[in-house]
One Martini backbone bead per residue (centre of mass of N, CA, C, O) as a GRO file, in nm:
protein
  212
    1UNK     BB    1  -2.423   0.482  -0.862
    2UNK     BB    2  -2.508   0.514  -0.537
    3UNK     BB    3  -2.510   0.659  -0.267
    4UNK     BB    4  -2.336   0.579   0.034
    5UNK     BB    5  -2.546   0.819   0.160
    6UNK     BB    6  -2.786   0.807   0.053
    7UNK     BB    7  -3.120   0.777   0.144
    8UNK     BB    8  -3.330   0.555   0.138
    9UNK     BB    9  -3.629   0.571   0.059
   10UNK     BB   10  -3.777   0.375   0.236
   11UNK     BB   11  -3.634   0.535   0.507
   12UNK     BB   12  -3.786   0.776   0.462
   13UNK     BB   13  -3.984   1.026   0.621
   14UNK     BB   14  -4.273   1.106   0.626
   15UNK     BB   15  -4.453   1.417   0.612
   16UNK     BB   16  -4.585   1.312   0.895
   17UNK     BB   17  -4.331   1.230   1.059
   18UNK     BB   18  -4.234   1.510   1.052
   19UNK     BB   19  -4.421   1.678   1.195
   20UNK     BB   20  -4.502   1.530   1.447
   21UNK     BB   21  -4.189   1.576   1.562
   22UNK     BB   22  -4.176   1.938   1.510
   23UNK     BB   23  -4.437   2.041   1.675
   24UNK     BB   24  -4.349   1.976   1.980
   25UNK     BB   25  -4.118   2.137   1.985
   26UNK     BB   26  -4.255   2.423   1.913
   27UNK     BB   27  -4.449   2.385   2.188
   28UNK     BB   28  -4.179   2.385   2.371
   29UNK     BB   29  -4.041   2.608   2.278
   30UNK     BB   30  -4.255   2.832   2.318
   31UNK     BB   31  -4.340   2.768   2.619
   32UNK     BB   32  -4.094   2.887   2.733
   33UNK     BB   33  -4.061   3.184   2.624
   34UNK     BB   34  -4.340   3.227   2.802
   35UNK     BB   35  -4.237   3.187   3.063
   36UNK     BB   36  -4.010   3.449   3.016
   37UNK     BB   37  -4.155   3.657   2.941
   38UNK     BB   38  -4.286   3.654   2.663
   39UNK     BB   39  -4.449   3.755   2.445
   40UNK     BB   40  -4.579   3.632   2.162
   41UNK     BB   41  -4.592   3.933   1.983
   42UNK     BB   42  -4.255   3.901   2.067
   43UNK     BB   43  -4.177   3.635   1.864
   44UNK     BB   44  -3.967   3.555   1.668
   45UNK     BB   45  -3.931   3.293   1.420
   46UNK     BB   46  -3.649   3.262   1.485
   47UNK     BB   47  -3.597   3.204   1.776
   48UNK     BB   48  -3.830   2.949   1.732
   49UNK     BB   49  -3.627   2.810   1.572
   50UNK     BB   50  -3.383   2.791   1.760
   51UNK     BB   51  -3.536   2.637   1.972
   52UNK     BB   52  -3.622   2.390   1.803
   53UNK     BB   53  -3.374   2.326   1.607
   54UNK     BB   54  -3.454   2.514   1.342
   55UNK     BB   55  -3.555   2.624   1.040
   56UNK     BB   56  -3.691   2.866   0.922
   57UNK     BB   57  -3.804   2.721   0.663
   58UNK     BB   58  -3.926   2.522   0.850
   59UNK     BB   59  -4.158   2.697   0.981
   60UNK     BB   60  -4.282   2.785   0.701
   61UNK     BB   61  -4.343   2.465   0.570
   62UNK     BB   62  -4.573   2.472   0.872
   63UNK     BB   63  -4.611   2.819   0.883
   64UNK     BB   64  -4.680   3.079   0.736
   65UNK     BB   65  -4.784   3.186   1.025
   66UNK     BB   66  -4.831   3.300   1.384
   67UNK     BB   67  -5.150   3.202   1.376
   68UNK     BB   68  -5.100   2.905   1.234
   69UNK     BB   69  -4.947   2.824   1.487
   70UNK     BB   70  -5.139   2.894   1.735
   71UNK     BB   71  -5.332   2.717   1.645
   72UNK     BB   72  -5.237   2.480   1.658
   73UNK     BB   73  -5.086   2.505   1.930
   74UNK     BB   74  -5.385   2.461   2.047
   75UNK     BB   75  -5.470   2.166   1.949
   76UNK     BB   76  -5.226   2.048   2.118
   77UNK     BB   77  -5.308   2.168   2.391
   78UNK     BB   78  -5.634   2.074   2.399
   79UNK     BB   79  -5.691   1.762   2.342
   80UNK     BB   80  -5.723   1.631   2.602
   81UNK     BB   81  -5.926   1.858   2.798
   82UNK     BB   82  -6.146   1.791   2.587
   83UNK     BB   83  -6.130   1.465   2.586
   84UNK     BB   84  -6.233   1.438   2.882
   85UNK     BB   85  -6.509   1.589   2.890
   86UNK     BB   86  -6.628   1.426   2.635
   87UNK     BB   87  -6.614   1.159   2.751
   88UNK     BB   88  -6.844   1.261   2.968
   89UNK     BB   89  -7.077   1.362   2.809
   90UNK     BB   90  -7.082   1.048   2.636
   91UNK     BB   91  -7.121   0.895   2.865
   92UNK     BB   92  -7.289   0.737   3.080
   93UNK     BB   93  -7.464   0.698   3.360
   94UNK     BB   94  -7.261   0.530   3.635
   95UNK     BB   95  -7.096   0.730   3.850
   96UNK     BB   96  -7.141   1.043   3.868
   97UNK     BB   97  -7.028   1.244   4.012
   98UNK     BB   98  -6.678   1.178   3.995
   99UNK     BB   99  -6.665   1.198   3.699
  100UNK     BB  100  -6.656   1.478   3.658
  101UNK     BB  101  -6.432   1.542   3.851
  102UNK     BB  102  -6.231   1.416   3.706
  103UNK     BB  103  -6.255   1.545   3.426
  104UNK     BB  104  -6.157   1.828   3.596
  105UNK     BB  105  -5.894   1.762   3.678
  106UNK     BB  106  -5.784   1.693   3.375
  107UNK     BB  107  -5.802   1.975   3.290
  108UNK     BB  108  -5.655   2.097   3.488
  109UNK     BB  109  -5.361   1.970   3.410
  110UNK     BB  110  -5.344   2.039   3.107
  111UNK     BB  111  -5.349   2.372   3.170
  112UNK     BB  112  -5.101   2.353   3.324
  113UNK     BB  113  -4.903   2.258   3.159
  114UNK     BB  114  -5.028   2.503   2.918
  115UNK     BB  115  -5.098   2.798   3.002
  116UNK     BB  116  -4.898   3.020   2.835
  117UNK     BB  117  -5.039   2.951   2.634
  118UNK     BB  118  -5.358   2.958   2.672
  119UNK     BB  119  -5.294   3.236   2.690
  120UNK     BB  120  -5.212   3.345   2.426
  121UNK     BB  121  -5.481   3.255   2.300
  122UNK     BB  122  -5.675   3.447   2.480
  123UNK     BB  123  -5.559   3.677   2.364
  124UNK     BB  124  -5.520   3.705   2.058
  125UNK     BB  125  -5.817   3.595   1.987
  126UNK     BB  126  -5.950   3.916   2.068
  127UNK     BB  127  -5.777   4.014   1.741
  128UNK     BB  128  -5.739   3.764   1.593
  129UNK     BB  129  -5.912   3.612   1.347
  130UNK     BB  130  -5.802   3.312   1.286
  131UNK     BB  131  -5.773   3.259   1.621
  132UNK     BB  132  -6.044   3.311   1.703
  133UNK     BB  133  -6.235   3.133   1.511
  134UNK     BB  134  -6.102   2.878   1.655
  135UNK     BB  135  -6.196   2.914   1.936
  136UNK     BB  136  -6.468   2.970   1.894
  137UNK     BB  137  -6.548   2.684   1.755
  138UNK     BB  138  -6.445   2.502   1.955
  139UNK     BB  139  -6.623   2.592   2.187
  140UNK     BB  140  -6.908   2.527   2.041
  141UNK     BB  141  -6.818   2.209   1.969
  142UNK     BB  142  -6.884   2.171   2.285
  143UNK     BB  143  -7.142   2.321   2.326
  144UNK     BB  144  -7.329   2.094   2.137
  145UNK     BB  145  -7.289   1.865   2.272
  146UNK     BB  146  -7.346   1.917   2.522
  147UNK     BB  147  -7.657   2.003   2.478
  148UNK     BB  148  -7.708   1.693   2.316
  149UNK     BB  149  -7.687   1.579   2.608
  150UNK     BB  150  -7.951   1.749   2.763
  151UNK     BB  151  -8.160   1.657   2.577
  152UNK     BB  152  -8.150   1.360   2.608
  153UNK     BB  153  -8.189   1.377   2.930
  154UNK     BB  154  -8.451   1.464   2.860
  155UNK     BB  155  -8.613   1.330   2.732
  156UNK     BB  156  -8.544   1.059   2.935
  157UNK     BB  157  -8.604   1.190   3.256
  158UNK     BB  158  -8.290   1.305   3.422
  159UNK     BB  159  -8.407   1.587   3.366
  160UNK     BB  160  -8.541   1.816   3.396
  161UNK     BB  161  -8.802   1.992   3.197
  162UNK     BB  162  -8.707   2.315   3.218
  163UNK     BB  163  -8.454   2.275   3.096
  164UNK     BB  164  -8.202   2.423   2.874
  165UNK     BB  165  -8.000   2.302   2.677
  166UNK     BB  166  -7.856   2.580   2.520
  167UNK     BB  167  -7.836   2.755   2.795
  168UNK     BB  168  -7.670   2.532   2.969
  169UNK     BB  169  -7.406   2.555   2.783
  170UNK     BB  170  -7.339   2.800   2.782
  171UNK     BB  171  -7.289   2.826   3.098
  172UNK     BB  172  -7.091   2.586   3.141
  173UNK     BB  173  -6.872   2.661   2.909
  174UNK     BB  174  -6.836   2.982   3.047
  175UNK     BB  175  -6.745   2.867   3.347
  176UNK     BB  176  -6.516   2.653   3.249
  177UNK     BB  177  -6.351   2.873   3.090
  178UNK     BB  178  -6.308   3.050   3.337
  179UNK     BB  179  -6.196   2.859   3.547
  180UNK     BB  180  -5.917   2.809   3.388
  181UNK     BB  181  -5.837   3.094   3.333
  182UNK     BB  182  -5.788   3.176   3.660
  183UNK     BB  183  -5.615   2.894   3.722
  184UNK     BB  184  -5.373   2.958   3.488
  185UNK     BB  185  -5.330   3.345   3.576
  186UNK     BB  186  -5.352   3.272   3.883
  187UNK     BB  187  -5.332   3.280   4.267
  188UNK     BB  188  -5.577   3.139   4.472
  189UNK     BB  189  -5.489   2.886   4.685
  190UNK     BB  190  -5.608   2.653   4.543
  191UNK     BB  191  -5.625   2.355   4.442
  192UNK     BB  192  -5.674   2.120   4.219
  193UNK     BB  193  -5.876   1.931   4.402
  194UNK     BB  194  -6.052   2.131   4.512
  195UNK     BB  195  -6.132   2.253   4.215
  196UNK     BB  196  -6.262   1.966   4.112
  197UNK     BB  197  -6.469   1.949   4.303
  198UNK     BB  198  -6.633   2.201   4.268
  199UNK     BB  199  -6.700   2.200   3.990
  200UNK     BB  200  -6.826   1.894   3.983
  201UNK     BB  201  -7.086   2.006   4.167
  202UNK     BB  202  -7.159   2.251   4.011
  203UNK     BB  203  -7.240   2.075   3.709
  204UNK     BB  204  -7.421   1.857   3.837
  205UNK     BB  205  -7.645   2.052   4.003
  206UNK     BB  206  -7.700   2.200   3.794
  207UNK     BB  207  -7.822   1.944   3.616
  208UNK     BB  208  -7.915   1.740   3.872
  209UNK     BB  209  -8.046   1.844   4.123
  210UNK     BB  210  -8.361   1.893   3.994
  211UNK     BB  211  -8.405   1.597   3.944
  212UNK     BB  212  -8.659   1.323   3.944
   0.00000   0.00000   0.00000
């Protein structure tokens, strides 16, 4: 006879939908103690365990080690400001300069929602290993994406003949990510909406100033 407590196997939630609801709490759980003044690497993983309502042995049980909690909580913390992004770089040319400006301050508000993480992201990755590897890849492939769209549009004869688009793509992207971090480490005294727009003109007029 089953017992009268025990959970129907049909009712347990998989193994992917107890992540799903566990990622975002420890992402919640981090991002606080991040804002109280504790850097990450005095965040002991009990204390993570306990801000987050779980066990010790539950956070080992999807995060081996705290380079691999950062990593994901990188990934879900940025999955946004980059889909804004990537959103725009993929798109016609249909809107002109307004898309980029919107664009970035999509990403200008996801950066602000997740900064003390996204600032820890910043600083670990400078020295740890599997940190960096994951940050430098992830910026790499944003950076392909522009790259390969200014390709396209050079070809197409959207932009300059001149434009080097593997260099203005770098310089694109290390443009906007100096911009992000120093918007989200610092009182800079500008607006959210004064800096997506000076930045989507910035981006716009680099791409399209001298185009034909």
């Amino acid at each position: 006879m089953s017992s009268l407590t025990r959970v129907p196997r049909s009712a347990r939630k998989s193994p992917g939908d107890r992540r799903s609801e566990f990622e975002p709490r420890v992402l919640r759980a981090v991002e606080d103690l991040l804002a109280e003044g504790t850097p990450f690497t005095e965040l002991a993983v009990q204390r993570i365990a306990a801000a987050s309502g779980s066990a010790r042995s539950t956070f080992y049980r999807y995060f081996p080690d705290k380079s691999s909690l950062l990593v994901r909580l990188g990934e879900l913390a940025t999955a946004d400001l980059f889909a804004a992004a990537e959103r725009w770089w993929s798109a016609e040319r249909t809107e002109r300069q307004a898309g980029v400006v919107d664009a970035a301050a999509a990403m200008i508000e996801g950066v602000r929602a997740h900064r003390y993480l996204l600032l820890a992201l910043s600083e670990v990755a400078a020295y740890d290993r599997e940190v960096g590897a994951y940050w430098r890849a992830r910026v790499a492939a944003f950076t392909e994406l522009v790259g390969a769209r200014l390709a396209a549009d050079r070809a197409a004869g959207r932009v300059a003949a001149q434009l080097d688009p593997r260099a203005t793509a770098v310089i694109l992207t290390s443009m906007v990510e100096r911009t992000m971090a120093v918007a989200c480490s610092a009182d800079t005294g500008i607006e959210d909406g004064e800096l997506a727009a000076a930045l989507g003109r910035a981006i716009w007029l680099v791409v399209y100033g001298d185009a034909p």
